[in-house]
N, C-alpha and C positions, 0 to 999 in steps of 0.2 A: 632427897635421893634422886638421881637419873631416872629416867622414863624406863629406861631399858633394863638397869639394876633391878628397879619392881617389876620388869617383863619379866625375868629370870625368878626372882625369887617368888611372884605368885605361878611359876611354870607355868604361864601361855593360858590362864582360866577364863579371862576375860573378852569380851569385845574390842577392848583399847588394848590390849597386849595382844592380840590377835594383827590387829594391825599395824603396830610395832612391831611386830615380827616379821612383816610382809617388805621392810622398810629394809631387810637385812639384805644382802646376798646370798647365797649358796654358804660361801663358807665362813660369811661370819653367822650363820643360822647355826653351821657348824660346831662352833666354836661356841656361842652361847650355850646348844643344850650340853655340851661336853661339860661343858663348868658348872651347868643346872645338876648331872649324873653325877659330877665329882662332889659338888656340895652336900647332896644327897647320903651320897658314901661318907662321905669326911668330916661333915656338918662344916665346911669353909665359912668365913666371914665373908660378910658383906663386899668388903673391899675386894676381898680377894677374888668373887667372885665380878666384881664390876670390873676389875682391869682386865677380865676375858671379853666384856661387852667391848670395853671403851677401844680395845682393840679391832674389834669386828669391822666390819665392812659394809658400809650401805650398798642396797641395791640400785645401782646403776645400769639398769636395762639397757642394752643397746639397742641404737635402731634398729640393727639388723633384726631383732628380737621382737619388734613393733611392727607389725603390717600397718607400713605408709606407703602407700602407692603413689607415683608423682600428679596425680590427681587430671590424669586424660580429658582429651578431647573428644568430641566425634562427630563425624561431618554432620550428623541428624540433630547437634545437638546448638544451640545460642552458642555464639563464641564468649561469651563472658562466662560462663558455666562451668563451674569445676566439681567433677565427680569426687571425692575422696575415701576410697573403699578403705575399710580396716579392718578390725576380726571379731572377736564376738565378744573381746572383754571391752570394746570399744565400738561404739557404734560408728556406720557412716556419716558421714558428713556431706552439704552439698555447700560448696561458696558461690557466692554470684559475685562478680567484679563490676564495680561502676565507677566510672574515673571523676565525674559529677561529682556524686551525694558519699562515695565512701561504699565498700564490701561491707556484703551481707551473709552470715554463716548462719548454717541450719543444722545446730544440734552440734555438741563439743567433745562426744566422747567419756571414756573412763579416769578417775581423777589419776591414776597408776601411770596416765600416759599424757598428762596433761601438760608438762613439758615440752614432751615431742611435737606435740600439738600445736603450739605454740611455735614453735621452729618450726614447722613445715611450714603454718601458713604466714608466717614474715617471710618463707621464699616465695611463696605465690601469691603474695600480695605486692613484694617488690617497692614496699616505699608508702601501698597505697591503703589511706584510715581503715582500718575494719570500725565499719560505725555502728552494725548492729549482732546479735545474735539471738538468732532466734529458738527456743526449746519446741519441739516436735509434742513433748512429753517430760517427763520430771524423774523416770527412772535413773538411777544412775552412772548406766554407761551412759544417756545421752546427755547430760547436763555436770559430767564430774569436773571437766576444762573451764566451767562458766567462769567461777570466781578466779582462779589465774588469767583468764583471757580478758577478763573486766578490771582487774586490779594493772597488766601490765600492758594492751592494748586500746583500753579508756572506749571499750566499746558497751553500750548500751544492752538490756538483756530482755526479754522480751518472752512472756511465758502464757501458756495457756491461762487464761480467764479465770476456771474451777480451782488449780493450783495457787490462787495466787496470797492466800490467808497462810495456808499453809508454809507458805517460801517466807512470808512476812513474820511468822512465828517463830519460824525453821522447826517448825512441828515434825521429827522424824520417823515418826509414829506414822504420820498421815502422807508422807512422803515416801513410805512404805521402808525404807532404811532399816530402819530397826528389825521389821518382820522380816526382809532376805537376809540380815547380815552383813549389809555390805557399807562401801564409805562413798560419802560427797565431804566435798569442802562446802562451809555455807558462803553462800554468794546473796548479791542484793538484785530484787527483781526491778525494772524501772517501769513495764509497763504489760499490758495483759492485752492479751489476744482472745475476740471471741468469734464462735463460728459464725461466718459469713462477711469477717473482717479480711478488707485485700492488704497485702505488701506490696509496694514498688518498689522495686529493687532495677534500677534502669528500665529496661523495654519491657523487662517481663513484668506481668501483673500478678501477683498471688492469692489465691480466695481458700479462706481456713474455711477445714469443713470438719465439725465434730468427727470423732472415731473411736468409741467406744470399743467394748471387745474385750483387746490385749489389756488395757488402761481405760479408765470411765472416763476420764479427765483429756484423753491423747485428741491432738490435732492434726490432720496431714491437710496439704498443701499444694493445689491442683493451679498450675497456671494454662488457661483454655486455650489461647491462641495457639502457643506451639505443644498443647497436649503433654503435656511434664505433668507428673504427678510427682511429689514425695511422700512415701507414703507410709513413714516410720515403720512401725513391728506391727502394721496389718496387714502388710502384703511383702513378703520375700517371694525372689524366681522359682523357692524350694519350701514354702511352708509360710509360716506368721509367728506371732509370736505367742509364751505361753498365754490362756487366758485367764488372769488372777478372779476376776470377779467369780470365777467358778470355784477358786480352790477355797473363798469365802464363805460360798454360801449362797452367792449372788448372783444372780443370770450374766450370763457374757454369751456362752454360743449362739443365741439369738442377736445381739448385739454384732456378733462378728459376722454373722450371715447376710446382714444386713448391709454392712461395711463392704464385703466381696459384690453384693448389688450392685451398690452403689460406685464401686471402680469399674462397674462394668458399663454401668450408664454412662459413664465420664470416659469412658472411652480412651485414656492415654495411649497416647504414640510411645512413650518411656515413662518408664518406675523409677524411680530412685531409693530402695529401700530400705530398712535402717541395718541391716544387715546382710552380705552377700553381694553380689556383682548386679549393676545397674541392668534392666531387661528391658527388650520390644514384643518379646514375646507372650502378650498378657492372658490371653486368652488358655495356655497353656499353664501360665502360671494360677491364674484363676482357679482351671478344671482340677488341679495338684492338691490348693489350698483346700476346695469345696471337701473333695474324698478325706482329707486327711480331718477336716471340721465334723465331719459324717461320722467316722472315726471315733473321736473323740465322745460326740453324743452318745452313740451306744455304748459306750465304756468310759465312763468318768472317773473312773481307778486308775485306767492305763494314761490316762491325761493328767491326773496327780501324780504317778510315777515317773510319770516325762520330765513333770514341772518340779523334782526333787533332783532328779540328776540333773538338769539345769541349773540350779542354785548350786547344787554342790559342785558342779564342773566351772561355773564362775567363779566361785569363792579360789576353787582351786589354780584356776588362770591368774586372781589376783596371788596368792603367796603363793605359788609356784611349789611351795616345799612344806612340808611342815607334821609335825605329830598328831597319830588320827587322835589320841584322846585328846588333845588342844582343839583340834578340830570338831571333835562330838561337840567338848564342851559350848567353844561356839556357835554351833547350831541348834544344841539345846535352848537356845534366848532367841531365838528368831521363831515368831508365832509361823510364820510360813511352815515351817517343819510338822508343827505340831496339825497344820490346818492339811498340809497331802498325807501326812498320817493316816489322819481320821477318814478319807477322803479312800485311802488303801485298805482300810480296815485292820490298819497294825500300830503297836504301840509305835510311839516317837522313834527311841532307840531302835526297834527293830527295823523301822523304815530304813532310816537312815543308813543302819548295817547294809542295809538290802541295797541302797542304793550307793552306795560305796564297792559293792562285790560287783555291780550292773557294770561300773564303768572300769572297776580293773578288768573284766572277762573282754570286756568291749575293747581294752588298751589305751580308753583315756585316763588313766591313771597307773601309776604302779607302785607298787610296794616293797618297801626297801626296811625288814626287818616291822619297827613297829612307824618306820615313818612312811606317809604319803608323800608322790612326786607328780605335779602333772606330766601329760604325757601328751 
């Protein structure tokens, strides 16, 4: 039977129909649950109910729908260097250009937009090999593009050192996948990265520097001479990223204080962060990061409830659309839920609830009868 047929007839329970689902449009999403409610009423057959799928509509996102930025210059910045800001269900990106040895891409984004990904940077490569790409970290908006951009661009992959058993297994468990809910394509790693390893990528020099924190395993990417830092999800102009080792169990705010030190001692002239607009202004961004880290220490509740509407405000950027008990269901299976739960002091379900009411009041979501819609 069709993938989408048993999407419809186990109505959206699982993981794999979850993202089946995400795969629809608007209105063939439409269209399937109509035929899921009709069958419901009428007990329809099988068939009948699969030539409402086979009808439906993939989601063909437009770019306009994709924050691609034409990937600026700036006077402060190596002329080979291309910024590429995205949005938050896709990380940034940074290319370097070498006419020599072949481009170098740092981090690929979310699989949802791995396509477009792929098209942008064959216009801003214009002819020229992308020979490597390198992972920041193993989350999955930053590594979803890998296996498309290596199967149709023949480039090289390149991952943090601590990750690299786990890529080689495609262990999703340890790849954290399974505990957010969320998807990667599996890809092949070709070689591993450890702290205090440089990249040449033409003139620039780049030296990995461990970066715990956000991720135990994340690497960012300081090159000294022109003071560039990339500095994945330990440093934004507005914040960092969530810190999971905490919703586990396991230290991180020390780990991230440490990290904020240590950008300080390294003194970048520019950030390139894994999300949000490229900055010079670090020291501002620092003093932001520190209070908001502060923050968090004395309240490790309201840092599990950041880190739940996070997850669910991503889950929701990937399917756009979809029914909240499809939705419970799916985050019922993702240990994440169950770990800011305990972390809030409320059951699963209720979290969850809680945090579903958080971001319709906020306006990032809205409610359309019993269906959710991002917003």
């Amino acid at each position: 039977m069709d993938p989408l047929r048993q999407l419809c007839e186990g109505c959206l329970r699982t993981l794999d129909e979850i993202a089946a689902w995400g795969t629809l449009s608007e209105a063939g999403r439409l269209q399937v649950w109509s035929a899921i409610e009709q069958r419901r009423a009428h007990n329809a057959k099988p068939d009948q109910l699969g030539e409402a799928v086979d009808n439906a509509q993939p989601n063909q996102t437009s770019e306009s729908q994709v924050r691609l930025c034409e990937a600026p210059t700036h006077p402060q910045w190596p002329n080979p260097l291309r910024f590429i800001q995205r949005d938050w269900l896709s990380c940034n990106s940074v290319l370097v250009l070498d006419e020599q040895q072949g481009a170098t891409l740092f981090d690929s984004g979310y699989v949802k937009h791995a396509h477009h990904t792929r098209e942008q940077l064959q216009r801003l490569l214009a002819g020229m090999p992308l020979r490597r790409l390198i992972n920041t970290h193993l989350h999955s908006d930053h590594c979803g593009a890998n296996a498309l951009l290596q199967q149709s661009l023949g480039c090289e992959v390149f991952i943090p050192a601590a990750s690299w058993q786990a890529v080689c297994d495609w262990d999703e468990e340890a790849l954290s996948y399974r505990a957010t809910g969320q998807r990667c394509e599996r890809f092949r790693a070709d070689a591993a990265i450890k702290p205090g390893d440089t990249i040449e990528t033409g003139t620039l020099c780049w030296q990995a520097q461990s970066a715990p924190g956000h991720d135990p395993e994340s690497l960012i990417f300081f090159e000294a001479k022109q003071g560039l830092l990339i500095s994945a999800d330990v440093l934004w102009a507005d914040g960092f990223g969530v810190i999971f080792p905490e919703l586990e169990g396991e230290s991180g705010f020390e780990e991230q204080a440490a990290m904020l030190d240590l950008i300080e001692y390294l003194q970048p002239r520019w950030v390139f962060p894994g999300h949000g607009p490229a900055f010079s202004d670090v020291d501002q961004a620092l003093s932001s990061a520190r209070k908001r880290l502060a923050a968090m220490r004395v309240n490790p509740a309201k840092h599990a409830g950041h880190a739940l509407k996070v997850l669910l405000k991503f889950l929701m950027l990937d399917l756009e659309w979809t029914h909240q008990d499809a939705l419970k269901t799916h985050l019922a299976q993702a240990k994440l839920l169950a770990a800011c739960a305990q972390r809030m002091q409320m059951q699963a379900d209720e979290a969850l609830q809680w945090a579903i009411d958080a971001l319709l009041a906020q306006g990032h979501l809205r409610a359309e009868g019993p269906m959710l819609r991002n917003h």
